[in-house]
C-alpha positions as CSV (number, residue, x, y, z in Angstrom):
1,X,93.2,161.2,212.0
2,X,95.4,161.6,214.8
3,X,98.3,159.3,215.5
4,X,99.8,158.7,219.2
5,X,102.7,157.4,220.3
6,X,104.9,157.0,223.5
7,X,108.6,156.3,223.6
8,X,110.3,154.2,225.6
9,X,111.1,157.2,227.5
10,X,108.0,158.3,228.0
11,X,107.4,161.1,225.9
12,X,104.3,161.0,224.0
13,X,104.1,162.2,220.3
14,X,100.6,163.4,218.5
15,X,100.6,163.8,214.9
16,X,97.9,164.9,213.0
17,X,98.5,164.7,208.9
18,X,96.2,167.7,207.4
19,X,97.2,166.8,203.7
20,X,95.4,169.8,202.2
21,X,97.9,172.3,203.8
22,X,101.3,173.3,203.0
23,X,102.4,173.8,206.9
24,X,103.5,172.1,209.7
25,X,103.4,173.5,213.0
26,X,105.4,171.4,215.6
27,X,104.9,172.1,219.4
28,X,106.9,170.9,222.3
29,X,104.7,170.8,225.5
30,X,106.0,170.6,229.0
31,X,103.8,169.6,232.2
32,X,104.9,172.8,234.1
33,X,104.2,176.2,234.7
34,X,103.8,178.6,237.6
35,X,101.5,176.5,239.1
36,X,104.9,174.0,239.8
37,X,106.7,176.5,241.3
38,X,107.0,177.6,245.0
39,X,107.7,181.3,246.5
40,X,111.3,181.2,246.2
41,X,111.3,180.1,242.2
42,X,108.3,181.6,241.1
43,X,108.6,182.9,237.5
44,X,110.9,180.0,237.3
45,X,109.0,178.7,234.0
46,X,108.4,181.8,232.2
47,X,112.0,182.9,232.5
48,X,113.2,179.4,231.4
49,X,111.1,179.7,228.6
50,X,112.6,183.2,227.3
51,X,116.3,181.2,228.0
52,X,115.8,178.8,225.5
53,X,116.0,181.4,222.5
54,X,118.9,183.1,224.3
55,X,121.9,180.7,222.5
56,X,122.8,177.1,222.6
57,X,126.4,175.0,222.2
58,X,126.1,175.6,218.4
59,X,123.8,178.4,217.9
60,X,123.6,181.8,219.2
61,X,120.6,184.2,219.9
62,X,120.6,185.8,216.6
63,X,121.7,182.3,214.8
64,X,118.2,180.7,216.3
65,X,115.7,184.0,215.1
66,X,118.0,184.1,211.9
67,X,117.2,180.4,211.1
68,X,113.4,180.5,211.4
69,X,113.6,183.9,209.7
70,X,115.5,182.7,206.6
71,X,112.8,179.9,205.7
72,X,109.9,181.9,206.4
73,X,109.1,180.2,209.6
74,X,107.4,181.4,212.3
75,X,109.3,180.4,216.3
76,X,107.6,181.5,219.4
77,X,106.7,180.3,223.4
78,X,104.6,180.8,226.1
79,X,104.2,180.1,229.8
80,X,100.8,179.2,231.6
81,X,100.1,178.3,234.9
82,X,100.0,174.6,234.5
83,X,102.3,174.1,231.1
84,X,105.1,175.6,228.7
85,X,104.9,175.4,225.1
86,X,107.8,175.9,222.5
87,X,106.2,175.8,219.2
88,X,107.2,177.0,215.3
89,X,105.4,176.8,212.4
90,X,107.2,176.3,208.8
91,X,106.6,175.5,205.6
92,X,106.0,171.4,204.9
93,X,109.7,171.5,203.6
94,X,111.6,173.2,206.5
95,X,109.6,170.2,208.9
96,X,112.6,168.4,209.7
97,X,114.9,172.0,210.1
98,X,112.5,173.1,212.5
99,X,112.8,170.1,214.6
100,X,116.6,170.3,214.8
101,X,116.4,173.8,215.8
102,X,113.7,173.3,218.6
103,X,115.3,170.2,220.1
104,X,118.7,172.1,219.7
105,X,117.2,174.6,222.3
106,X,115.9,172.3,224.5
107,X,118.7,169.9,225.1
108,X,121.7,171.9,224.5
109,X,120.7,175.9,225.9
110,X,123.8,177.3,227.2
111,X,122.3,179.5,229.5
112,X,125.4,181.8,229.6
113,X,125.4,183.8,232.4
114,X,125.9,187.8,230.1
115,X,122.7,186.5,227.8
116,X,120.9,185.0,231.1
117,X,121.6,188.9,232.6
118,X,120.1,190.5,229.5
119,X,117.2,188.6,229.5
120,X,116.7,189.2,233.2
121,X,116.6,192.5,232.4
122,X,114.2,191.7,229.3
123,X,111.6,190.2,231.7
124,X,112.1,193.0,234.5
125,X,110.7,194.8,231.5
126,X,108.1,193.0,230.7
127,X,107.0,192.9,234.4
128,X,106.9,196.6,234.7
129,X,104.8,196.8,231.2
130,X,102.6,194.4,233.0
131,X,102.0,196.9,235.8
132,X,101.5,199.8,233.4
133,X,98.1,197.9,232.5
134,X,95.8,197.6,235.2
135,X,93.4,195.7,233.0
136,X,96.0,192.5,233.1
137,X,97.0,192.8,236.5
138,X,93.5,192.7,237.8
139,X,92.8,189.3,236.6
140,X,96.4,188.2,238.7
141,X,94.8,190.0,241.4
142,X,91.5,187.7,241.4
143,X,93.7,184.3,241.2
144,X,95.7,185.7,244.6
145,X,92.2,186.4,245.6
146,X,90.4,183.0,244.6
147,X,93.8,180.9,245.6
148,X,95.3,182.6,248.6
149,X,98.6,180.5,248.9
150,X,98.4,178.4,246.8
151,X,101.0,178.6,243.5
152,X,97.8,179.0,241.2
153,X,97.3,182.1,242.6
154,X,101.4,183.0,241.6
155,X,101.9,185.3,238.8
156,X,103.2,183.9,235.7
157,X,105.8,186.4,235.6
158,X,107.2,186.1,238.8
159,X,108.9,189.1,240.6
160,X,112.0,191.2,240.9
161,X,113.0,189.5,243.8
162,X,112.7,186.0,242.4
163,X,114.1,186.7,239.2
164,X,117.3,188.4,240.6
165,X,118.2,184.7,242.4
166,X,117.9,182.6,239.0
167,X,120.9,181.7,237.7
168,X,122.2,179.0,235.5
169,X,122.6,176.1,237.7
170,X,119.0,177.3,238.7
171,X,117.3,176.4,235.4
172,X,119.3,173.4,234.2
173,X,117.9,172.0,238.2
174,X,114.2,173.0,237.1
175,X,114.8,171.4,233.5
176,X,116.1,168.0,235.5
177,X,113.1,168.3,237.9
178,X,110.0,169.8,235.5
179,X,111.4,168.5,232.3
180,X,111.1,165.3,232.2
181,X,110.0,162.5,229.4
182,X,106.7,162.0,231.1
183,X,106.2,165.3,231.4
184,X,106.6,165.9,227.7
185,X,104.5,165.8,224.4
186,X,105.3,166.8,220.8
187,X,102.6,167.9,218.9
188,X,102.9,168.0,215.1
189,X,99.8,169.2,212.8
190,X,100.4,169.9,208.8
191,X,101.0,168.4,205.7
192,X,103.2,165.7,207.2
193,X,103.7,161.7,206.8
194,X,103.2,159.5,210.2
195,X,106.9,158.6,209.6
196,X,108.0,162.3,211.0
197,X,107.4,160.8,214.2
198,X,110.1,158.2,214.0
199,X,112.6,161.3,213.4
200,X,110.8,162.9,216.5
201,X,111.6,160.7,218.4
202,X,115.5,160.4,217.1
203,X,115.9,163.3,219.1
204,X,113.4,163.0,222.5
205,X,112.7,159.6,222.7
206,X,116.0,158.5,224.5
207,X,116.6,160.9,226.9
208,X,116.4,161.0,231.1
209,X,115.7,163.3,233.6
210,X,114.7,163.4,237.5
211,X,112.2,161.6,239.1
212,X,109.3,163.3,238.3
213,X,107.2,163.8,241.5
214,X,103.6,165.2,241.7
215,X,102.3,166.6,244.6
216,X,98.8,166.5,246.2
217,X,98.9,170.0,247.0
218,X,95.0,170.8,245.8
219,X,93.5,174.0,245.3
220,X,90.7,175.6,247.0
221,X,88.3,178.0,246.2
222,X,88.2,181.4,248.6
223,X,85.9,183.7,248.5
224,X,88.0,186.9,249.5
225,X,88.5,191.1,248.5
226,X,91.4,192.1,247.0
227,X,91.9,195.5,246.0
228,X,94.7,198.2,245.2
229,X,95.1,201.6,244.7
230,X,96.4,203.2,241.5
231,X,96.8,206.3,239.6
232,X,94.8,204.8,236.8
233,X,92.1,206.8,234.6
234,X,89.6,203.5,235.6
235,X,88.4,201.0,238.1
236,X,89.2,197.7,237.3
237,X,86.6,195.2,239.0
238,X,86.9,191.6,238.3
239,X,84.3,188.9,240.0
240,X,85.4,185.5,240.2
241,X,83.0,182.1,241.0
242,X,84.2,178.3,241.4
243,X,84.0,177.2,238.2
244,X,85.1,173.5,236.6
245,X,88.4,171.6,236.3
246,X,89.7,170.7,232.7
247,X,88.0,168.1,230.5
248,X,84.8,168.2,233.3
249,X,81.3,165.9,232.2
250,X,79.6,169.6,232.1
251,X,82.2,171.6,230.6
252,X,79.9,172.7,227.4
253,X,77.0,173.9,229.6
254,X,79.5,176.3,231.4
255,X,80.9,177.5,228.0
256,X,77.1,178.1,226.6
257,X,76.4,179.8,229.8
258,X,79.4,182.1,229.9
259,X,78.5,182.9,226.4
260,X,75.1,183.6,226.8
261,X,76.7,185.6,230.1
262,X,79.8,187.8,228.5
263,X,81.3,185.7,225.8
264,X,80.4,187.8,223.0
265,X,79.3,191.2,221.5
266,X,75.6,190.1,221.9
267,X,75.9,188.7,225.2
268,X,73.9,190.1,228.2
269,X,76.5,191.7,229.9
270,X,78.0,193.1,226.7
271,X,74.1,194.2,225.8
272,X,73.1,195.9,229.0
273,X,76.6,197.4,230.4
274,X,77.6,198.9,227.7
275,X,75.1,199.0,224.5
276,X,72.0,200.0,226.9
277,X,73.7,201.6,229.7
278,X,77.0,203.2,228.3
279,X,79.2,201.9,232.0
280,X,82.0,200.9,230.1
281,X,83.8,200.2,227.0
282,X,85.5,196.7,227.5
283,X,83.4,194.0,229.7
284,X,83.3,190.1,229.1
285,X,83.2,186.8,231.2
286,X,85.4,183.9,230.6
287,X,85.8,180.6,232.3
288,X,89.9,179.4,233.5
289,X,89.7,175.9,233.7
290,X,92.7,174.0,235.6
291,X,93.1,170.2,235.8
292,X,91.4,170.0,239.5
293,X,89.8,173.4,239.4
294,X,88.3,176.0,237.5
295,X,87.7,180.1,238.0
296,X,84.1,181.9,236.4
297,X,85.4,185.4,235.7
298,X,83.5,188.7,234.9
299,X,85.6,191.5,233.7
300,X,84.7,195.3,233.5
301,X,86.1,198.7,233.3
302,X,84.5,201.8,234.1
303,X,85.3,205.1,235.9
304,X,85.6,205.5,239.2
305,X,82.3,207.4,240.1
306,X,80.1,204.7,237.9
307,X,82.1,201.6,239.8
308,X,79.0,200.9,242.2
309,X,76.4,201.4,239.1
310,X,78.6,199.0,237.0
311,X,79.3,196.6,239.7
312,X,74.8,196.7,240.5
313,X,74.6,196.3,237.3
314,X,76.5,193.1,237.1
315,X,74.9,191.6,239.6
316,X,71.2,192.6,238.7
317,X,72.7,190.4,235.1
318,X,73.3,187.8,237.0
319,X,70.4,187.7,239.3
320,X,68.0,187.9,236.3
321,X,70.0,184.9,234.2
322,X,69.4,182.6,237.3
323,X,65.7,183.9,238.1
324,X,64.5,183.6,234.6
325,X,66.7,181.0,232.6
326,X,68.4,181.6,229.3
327,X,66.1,181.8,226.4
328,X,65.4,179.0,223.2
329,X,67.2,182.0,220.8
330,X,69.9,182.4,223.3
331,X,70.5,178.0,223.7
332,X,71.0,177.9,219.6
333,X,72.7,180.8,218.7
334,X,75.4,179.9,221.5
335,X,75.8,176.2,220.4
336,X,76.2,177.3,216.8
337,X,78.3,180.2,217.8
338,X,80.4,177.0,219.6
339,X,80.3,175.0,216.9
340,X,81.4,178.1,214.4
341,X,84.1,178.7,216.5
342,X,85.5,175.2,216.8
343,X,85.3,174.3,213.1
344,X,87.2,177.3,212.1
345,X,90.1,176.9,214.7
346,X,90.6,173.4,212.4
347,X,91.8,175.7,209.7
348,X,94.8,176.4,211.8
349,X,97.7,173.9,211.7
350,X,98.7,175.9,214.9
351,X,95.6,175.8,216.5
352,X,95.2,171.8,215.6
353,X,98.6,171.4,217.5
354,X,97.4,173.5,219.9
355,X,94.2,171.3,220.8
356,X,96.2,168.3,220.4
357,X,99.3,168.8,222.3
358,X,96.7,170.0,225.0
359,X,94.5,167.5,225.2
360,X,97.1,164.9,225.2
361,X,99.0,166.6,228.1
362,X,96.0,167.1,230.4
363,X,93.7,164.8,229.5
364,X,95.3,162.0,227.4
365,X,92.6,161.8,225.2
366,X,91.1,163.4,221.9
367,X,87.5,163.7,221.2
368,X,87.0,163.7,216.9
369,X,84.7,166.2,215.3
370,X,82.1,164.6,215.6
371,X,81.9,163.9,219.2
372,X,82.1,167.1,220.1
373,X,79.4,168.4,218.3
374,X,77.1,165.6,219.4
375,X,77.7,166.8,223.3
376,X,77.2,170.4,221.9
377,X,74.1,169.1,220.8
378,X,73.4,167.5,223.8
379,X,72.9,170.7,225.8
380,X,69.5,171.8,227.2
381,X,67.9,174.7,228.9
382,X,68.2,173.0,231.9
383,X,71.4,172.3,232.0
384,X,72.9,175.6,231.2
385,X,70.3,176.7,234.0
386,X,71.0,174.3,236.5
387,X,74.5,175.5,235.5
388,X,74.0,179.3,236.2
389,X,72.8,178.5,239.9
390,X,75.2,176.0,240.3
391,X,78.5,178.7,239.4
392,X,76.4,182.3,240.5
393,X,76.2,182.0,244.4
394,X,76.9,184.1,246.9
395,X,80.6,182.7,247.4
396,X,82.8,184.4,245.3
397,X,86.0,186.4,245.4
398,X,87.1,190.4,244.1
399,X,89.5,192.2,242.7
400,X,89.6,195.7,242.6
401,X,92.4,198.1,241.0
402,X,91.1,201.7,240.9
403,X,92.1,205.5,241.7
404,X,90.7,205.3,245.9
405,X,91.1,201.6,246.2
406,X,87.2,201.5,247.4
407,X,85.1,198.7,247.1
408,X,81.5,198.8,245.4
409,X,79.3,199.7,248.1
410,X,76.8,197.2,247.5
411,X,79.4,194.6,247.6
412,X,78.5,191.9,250.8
């Protein structure tokens, strides 16, 4: 049972009591990501994110790791395009601890300017590790590809460049702008009474921030060739098609399809590039969904010389799904394989708070067990087939990161 509740603020609260479990994981969700941001603070988010571990008024760096360390607990973050997450996961007794050390970072971060240079540094780092795997930074090469402009198509990251102008005036502006009560949801999941949410929201269900303005700048869909050249050992090709926006009517046909396509070891790509044909060790499709858009992606890995058999290859994969339909064996394994992996993610208090925060923050719904499974069920042949032709046309967009740089030469 999931309990919601808004505060007079704004900010919405989920908690789901798992009584059987000795955790609680609590995660604070924030409407904003890189997809916010605009050339001048991109990386804004991410950076912000690393911040908020880097000291507050009453605890430093070490004190925060220290606290979560002492009790067991697990603290962490992460950035995406479209939302921030700060999250830890504790023991049922260390609930209300946890909560004063999260809110601690997110109201009262000092954002000193020798930690905000160190951490700079930190993420500089973690840039250039980025670039040391071509394997990542193909898939940011597709977005730039698919989105052009457009901040969807911004790394996460952020640049040098960027990064050298944040400061700390900088990020409490963002927090003012991004952070607001609206634009927040705390998602609890463990062995925890409804009444933690009255101490939730003792500590976020009073504040203010900016005017919180959304903007109609929607995406589009490009169908472009984006490639670069790089002493690598392999050619990275990713192919990208439209795919669908978050909490889409068809949503479980796509998932079917992608992994009857490259979801799994016994998927068709997965069978003919690499069991039958040997092209490459790591190939796999996956579906990006976005809250007005959503990216198809096929992923592979091969050398150079075997690029225009793997990329034929591909393509003769996808031709035959659309010409011939996905078989009766290939409809039931993937709904159970669907329904497998959805019921063991429940096992998770992390991965409930996960699904919860979420779905509250993008869609403003939740969808129990059973629902879900009855749409699973719901899914035909036909409409993972009217699905394939629907997503595989003739529009779609490429990156390329390889030794020469050179396209596939069957590519139109």
């Amino acid at each position: 049972m999931i309990n919601r509740y808004t505060c007079n603020n704004g900010v919405r609260i989920v908690l789901e009591n798992i009584p059987h479990v000795r955790s609680v994981a609590i995660g604070v969700w924030i409407g904003t990501g890189s997809r916010n941001e605009d050339p001048q603070t991109n990386g804004i988010s991410h950076f912000l994110e690393h911040m908020f571990f880097k000291g507050t008024k009453t605890r430093t760096a070490k004190e925060i790791a220290e606290s979560f360390d002492s009790i067991g607990g697990q603290v962490n973050a992460f950035t995406s395009k479209e939302y921030t997450c700060y999250y830890a996961k504790v023991l049922d007794t260390h609930s209300q601890f946890a909560l004063d050390v999260l809110a601690d970072m997110f109201f009262n971060s000092s954002f000193d300017e020798v930690e905000l240079q160190k951490e700079r540094n930190v993420v500089l780092e973690e840039i250039k590790m980025y670039e040391d795997t071509p394997d990542d930074i193909v898939h940011d090469l597709l977005s730039r590809a698919v989105y052009e402009d457009h901040p969807l198509g911004y790394p996460i990251l952020g640049t040098e460049e960027t990064l050298n102008t944040f400061s700390g005036d900088t990020l409490r502006d963002y927090i003012h702008e991004r952070y607001t009560p609206e634009n927040v949801v705390i998602s609890i999941a463990g062995n925890i009474s409804e009444n933690f949410i009255q101490e939730v929201e003792k500590y976020f269900g009073s504040y203010v921030g900016g005017k919180h303005e959304t903007t109609d700048n929607l995406p589009v869909f490009h169908s472009n060739r984006l490639s670069r050249k790089k002493d690598t050992e392999q050619a990275h090709l990713c192919i990208g098609f439209e795919g669908l926006k978050v909490g889409h009517e068809d949503m479980y046909s796509l998932i079917v399809l992608n992994n009857v396509l490259g979801g799994s070891m016994s998927s068709r790509l997965f069978q003919e590039v690499r069991e039958q044909r040997g092209l490459a060790y790591s190939v796999f499709s996956y579906h990006s969904a976005y809250q007005d858009n959503g990216v198809v992606t096929v992923y592979g890995g091969t050398g150079a010389k075997q690029l225009d058999v793997l990329f034929d290859t591909v393509q003769e994969t996808l031709a035959k799904l659309k010409q011939d339909g996905i078989t009766e064996k290939e409809l039931t394994n993937s709904k159970e394989q669907l329904k497998g992996s959805l019921m063991l993610s429940l096992e998770s208090t992390n991965s409930r708070m996960s699904r919860n925060g979420k779905n509250e923050l993008l869609l403003k719904r939740h969808r129990s067990l059973d629902e879900i499974i009855d749409q699973i069920d719901l899914i035909t042949k036909k409409s993972v087939n009217d699905m394939a032709h629907a997503v595989f046309t003739d529009k779609y967009s490429v990156s390329l990161i390889s030794p020469n740089g050179d396209f596939p030469t069957n590519l139109k």
